[in-house]
C-alpha positions as CSV (number, residue, x, y, z in Angstrom):
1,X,0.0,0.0,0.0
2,X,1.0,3.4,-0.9
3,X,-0.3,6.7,0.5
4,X,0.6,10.1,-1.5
5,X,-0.8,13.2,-2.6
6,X,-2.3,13.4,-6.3
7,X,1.3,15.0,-7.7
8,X,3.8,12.6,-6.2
9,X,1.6,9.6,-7.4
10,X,1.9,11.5,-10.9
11,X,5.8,11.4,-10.7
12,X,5.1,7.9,-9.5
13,X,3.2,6.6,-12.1
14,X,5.8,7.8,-14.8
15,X,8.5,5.7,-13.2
16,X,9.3,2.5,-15.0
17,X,9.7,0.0,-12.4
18,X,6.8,1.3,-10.3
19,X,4.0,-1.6,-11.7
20,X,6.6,-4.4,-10.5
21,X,5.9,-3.2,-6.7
22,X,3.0,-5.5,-6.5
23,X,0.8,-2.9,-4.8
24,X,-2.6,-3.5,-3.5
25,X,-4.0,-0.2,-2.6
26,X,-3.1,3.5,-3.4
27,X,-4.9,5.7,-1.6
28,X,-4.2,9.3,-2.8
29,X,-5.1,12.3,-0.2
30,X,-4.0,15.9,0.4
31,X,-5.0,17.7,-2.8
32,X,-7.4,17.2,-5.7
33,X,-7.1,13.8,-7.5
34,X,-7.4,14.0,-11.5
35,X,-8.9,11.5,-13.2
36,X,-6.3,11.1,-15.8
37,X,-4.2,10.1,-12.6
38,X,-6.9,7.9,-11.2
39,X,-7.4,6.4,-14.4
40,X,-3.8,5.5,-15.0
41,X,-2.9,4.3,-11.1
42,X,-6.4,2.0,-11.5
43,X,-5.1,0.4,-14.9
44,X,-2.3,-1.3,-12.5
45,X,-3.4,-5.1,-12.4
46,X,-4.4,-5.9,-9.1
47,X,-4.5,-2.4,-7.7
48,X,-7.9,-0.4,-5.9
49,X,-7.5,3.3,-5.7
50,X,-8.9,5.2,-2.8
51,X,-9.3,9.0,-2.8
52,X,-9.8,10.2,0.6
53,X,-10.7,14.1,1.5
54,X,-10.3,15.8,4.6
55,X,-8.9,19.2,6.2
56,X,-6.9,19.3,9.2
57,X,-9.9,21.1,11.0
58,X,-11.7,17.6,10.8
59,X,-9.1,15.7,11.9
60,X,-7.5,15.0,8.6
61,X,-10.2,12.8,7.2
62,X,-13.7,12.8,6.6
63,X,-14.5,10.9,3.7
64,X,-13.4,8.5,1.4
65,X,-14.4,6.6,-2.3
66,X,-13.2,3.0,-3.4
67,X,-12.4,3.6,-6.8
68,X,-14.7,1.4,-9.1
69,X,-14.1,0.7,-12.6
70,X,-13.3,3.6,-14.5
71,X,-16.1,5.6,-16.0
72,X,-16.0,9.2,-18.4
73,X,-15.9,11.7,-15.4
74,X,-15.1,15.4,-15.9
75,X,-14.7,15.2,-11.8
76,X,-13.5,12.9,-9.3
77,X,-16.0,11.9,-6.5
78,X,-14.0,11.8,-2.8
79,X,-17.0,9.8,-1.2
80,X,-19.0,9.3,1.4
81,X,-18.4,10.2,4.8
82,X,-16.3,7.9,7.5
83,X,-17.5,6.6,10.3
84,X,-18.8,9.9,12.9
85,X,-18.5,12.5,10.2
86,X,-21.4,14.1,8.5
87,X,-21.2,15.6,5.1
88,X,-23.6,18.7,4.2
89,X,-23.7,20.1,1.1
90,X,-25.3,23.6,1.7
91,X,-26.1,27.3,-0.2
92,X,-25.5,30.2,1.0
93,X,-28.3,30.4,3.1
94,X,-26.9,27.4,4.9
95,X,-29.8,25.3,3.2
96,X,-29.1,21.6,1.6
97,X,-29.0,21.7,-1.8
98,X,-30.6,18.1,-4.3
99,X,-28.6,15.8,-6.2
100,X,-25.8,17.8,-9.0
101,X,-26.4,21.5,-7.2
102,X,-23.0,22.7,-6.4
103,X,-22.6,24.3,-2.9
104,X,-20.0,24.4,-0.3
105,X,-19.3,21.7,2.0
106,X,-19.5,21.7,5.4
107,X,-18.2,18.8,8.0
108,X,-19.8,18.0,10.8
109,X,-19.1,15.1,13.8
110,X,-16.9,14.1,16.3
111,X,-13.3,14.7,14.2
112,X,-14.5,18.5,14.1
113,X,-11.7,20.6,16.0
114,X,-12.2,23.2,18.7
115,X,-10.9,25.8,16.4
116,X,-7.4,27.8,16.1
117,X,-5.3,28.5,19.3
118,X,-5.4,32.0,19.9
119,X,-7.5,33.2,17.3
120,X,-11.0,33.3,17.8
121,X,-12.3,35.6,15.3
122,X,-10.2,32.6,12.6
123,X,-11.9,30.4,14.7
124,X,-15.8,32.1,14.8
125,X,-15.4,32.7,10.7
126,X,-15.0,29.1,9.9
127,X,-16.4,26.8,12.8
128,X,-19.9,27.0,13.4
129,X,-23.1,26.1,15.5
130,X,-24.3,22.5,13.3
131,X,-27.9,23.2,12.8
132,X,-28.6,19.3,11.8
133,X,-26.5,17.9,14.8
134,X,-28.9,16.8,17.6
135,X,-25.6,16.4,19.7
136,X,-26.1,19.9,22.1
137,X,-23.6,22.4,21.1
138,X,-22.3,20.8,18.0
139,X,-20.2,22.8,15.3
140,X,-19.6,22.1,12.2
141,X,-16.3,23.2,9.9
142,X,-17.0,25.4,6.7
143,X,-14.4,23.8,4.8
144,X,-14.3,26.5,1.9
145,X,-14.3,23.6,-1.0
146,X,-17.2,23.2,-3.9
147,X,-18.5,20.0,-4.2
148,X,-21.9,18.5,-5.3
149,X,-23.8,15.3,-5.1
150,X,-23.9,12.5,-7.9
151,X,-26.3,10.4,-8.3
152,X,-24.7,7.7,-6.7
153,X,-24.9,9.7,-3.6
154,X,-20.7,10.5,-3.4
155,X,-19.9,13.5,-3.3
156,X,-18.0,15.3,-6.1
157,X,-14.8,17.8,-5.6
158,X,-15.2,20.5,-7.4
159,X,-13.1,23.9,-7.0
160,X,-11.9,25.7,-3.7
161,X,-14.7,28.7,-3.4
162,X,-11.2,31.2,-3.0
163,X,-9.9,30.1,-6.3
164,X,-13.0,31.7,-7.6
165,X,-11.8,35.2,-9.2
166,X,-12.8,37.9,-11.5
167,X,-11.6,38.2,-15.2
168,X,-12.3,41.4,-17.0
169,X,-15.9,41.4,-15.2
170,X,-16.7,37.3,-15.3
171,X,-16.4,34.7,-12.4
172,X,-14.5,32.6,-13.6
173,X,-12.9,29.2,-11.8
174,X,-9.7,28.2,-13.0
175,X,-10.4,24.4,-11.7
176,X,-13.1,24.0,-14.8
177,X,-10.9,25.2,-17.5
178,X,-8.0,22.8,-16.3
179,X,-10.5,20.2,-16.1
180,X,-11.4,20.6,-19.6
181,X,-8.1,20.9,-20.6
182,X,-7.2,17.3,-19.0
183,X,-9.7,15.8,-22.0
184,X,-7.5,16.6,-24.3
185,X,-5.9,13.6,-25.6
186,X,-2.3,14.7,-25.6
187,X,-1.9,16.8,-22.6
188,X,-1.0,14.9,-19.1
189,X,-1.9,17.6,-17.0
190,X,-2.6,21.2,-16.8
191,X,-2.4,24.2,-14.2
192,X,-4.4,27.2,-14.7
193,X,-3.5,30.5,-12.8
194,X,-4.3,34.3,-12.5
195,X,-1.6,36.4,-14.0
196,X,-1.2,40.6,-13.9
197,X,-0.1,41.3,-17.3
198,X,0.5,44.8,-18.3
199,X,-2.0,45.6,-15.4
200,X,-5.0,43.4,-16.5
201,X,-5.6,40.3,-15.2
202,X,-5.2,37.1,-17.3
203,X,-5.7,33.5,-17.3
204,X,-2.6,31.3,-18.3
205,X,-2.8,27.9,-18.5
206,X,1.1,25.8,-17.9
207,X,-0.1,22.4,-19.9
208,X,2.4,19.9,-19.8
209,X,2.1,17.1,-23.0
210,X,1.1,13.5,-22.5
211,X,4.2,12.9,-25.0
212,X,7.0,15.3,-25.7
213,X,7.6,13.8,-29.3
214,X,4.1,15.0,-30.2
215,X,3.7,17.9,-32.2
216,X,0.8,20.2,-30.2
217,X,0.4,24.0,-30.8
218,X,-1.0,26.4,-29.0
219,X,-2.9,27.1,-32.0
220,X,-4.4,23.8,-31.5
221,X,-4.8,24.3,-27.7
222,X,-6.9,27.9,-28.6
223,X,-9.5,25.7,-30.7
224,X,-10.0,22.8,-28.8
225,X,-10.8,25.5,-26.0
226,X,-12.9,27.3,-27.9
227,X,-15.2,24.4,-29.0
228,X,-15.5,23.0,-25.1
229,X,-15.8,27.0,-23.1
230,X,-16.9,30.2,-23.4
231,X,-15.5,32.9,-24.5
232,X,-14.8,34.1,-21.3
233,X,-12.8,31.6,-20.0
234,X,-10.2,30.9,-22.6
235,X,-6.8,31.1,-21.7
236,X,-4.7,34.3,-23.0
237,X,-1.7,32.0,-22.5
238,X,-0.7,28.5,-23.1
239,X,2.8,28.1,-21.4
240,X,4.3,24.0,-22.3
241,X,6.3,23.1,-19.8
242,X,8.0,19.8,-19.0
243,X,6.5,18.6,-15.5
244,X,4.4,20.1,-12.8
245,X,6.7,20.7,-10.3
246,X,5.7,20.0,-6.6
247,X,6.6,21.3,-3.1
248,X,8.2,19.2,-0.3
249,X,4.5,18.1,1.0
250,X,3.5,16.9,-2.0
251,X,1.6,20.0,-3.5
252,X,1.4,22.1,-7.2
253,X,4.7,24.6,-6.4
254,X,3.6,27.8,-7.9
255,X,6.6,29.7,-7.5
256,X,9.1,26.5,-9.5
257,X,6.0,26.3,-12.3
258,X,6.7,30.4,-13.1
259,X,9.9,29.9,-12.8
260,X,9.9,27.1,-15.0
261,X,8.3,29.1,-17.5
262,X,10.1,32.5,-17.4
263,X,13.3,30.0,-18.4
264,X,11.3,28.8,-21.1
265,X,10.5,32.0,-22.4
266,X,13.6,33.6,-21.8
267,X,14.9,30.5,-24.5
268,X,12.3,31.2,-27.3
269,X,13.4,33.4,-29.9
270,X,10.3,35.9,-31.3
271,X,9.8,36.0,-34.9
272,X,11.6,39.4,-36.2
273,X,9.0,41.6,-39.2
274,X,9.5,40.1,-41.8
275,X,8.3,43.6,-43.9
276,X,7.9,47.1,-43.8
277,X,3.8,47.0,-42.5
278,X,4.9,44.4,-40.1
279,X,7.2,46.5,-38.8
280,X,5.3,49.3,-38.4
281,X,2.4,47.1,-36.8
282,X,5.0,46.2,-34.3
283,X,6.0,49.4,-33.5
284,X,2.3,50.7,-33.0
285,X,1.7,47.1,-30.7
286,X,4.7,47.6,-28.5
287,X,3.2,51.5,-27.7
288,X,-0.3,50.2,-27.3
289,X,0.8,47.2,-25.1
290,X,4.2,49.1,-23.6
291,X,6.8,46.2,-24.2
292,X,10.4,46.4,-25.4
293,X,9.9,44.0,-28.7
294,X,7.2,41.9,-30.0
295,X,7.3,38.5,-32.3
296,X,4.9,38.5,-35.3
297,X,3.8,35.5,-33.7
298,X,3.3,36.7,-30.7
299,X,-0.5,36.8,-29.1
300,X,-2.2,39.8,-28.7
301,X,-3.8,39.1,-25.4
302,X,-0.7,37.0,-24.0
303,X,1.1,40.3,-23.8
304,X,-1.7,41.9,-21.9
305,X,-3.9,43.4,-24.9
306,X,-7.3,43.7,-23.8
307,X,-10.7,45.3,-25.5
308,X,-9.5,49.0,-24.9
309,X,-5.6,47.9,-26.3
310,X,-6.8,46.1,-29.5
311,X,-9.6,49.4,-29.8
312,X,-6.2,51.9,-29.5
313,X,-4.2,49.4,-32.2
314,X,-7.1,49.5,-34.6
315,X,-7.6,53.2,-34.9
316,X,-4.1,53.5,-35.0
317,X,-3.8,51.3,-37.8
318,X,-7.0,53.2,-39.3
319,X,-5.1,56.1,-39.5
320,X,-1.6,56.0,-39.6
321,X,-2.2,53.6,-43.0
322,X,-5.4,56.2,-44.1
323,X,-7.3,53.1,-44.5
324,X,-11.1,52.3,-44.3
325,X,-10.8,48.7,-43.0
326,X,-13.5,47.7,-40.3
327,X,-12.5,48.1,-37.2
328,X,-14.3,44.7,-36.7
329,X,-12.2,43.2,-39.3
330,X,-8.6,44.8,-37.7
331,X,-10.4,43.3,-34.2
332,X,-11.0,39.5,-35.7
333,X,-7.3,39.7,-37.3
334,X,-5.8,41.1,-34.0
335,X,-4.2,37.6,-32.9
336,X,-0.7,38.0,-34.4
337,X,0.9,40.9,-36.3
338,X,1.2,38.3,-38.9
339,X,-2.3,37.5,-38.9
340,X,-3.0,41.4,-38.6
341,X,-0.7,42.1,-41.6
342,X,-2.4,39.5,-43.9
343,X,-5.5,40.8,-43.3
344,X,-4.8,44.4,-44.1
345,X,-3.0,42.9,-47.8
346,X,-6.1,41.3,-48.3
347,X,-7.9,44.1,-47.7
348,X,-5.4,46.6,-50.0
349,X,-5.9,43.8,-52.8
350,X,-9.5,43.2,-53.0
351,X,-9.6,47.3,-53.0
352,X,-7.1,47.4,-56.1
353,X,-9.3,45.7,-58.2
354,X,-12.0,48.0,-57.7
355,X,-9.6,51.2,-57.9
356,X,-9.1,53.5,-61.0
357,X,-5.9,53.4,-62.7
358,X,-4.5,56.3,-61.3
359,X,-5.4,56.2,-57.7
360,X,-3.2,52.7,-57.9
361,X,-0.2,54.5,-59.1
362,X,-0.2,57.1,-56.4
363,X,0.0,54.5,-54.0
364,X,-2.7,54.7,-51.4
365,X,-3.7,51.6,-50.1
């Protein structure tokens, strides 16, 4: 038997001699289990997963699921409650919520602690009177975590309720878009976070590939998200990076993964302009987005261009070229100077054919 947290069982898994340890169980606790890992621990011959759940604040654990054979889950269950623990699934009113309603959990019973030494505002914020206890003077622990109810009756993990943030005006949580991401079939895992850039927050989502010898874009990484979330909660970034590194407890290390990835990009080389109007669109993106240097290939909203930016680019392009292009069209085109330059040919060439002689020759556009 082997008990880990969700990462190290990852870095396990990848190791070759790790099948010819015979194990029987792996129970994997401590942070949220995938079920790309799940399905790949239960595909072991002779093996039962169990993914246990449970704060310190209850005692460490207050739930548990036997895996079964695996089924197509976008989330993993963690179970039913052990043995004196109660599990209540509840809105904000503090009401139980049917079958597939998401709602934060709440643990109740016997492993429920006192609360934190020395600090009792900590302590009145997060451990409460239990309304369904009929034990006088029962609290219960408002673990913070978004779960619901399948119709098995296990509960589901969703999302912790703080990851929960605001991008330009939407609620979005980060924990859906990475488990969408985790369909794909040639990424192993992915980590999505909340980055400043240039002042405006953006999502960016560190993937790392189920196979390094594949070829996978981020091109190909845009439309898969675009066909499976809205609009909303697309990515801005797509960072590849070789493993998910993890802290000393086990745990996603935030600081190694951007660190990981500002070597990575330090590495790539950004495609110089490759023409005059490329170099002028570059030099009107790097004032709009204020950056030292900007690839061709480079994405728009990866360097921190939002709705206002790409509005300041297009009249700027409107009228340093004297052009009547949409600004709708300049918008759709706004990806990639590349992409942005093509466009605005096109545009100059389906114009020529419709232009007099003359007005060709003096060479407006």
């Amino acid at each position: 038997m082997t008990l880990c947290t969700p990462s190290l069982l990852d870095t396990l898994l990848a190791a070759d001699d790790f099948v010819t340890l015979k194990l029987r169980q792996i129970i994997s606790a401590g942070e949220a289990l995938s079920c790309d890992t799940y399905a790949r621990a239960a595909a072991i011959a002779g093996v039962t997963v169990f993914n246990e759940y449970g704060p310190t604040e209850a005692t460490v654990w207050a739930s548990v699921w036997r895996g079964q054979s695996y089924r197509d889950m976008s989330t993993m269950p963690i179970g039913r409650a052990i043995a004196g623990a109660q599990l209540y699934v509840l809105d904000e009113r503090m009401h139980p919520l049917a079958v597939g309603v998401p709602g934060e959990l709440y643990i109740g019973g016997a492993g429920v602690a006192q609360g934190y030494l020395g600090a009792p505002a900590q302590t009145a914020a997060v451990y409460l009177p239990d309304p369904f206890s009929q034990v006088p003077g029962a609290r219960m622990y408002r673990t913070g975590d978004l779960v619901r109810i399948d119709l098995e009756g296990n509960v589901e993990f969703l999302t912790r309720s703080d990851r929960l943030v605001k991008v330009q005006g939407f609620r979005v949580e980060p924990g859906e878009i990475e488990h969408v991401l985790a369909t794909h079939p040639q990424l192993h895992r992915a980590v999505v976070v909340v980055k400043p850039v240039n002042g405006i927050k953006q999502l960016v989502a560190y993937v790392v590939r189920r196979n390094s010898a594949e070829e996978l874009s981020v091109d190909q990484l845009k439309a898969f998200c675009k066909q499976n979330l809205p609009k909303y909660m697309l990515p801005a970034q797509f960072v590849f990076v070789d493993a998910v590194p993890v802290s000393s407890t086990g745990k996603v290390d935030l600081a190694s993964l951007e660190h990981s990835a500002m070597e990575a990009a330090a590495g790539a080389v950004s495609a110089a302009p490759q023409s005059p109007l490329q170099a002028m669109l570059a030099d009107i993106w790097q004032a709009a987005l204020n950056v030292e240097r900007v690839g061709i290939y480079d994405d728009f909203m990866a360097l921190g261009g939002a709705s206002l930016a790409a509005l300041r680019v297009a009249a700027k392009v409107r009228s340093t070229l004297d052009v009547d292009i949409p600004v709708r069209t300049l918008l759709a085109s706004m990806d990639t100077i590349a992409g942005l330059a093509l466009a605005l040919e096109s545009h100059a060439a389906s114009r020529a054919d419709d232009k007099p002689k003359e007005e060709l020759e003096s060479g407006v556009l």
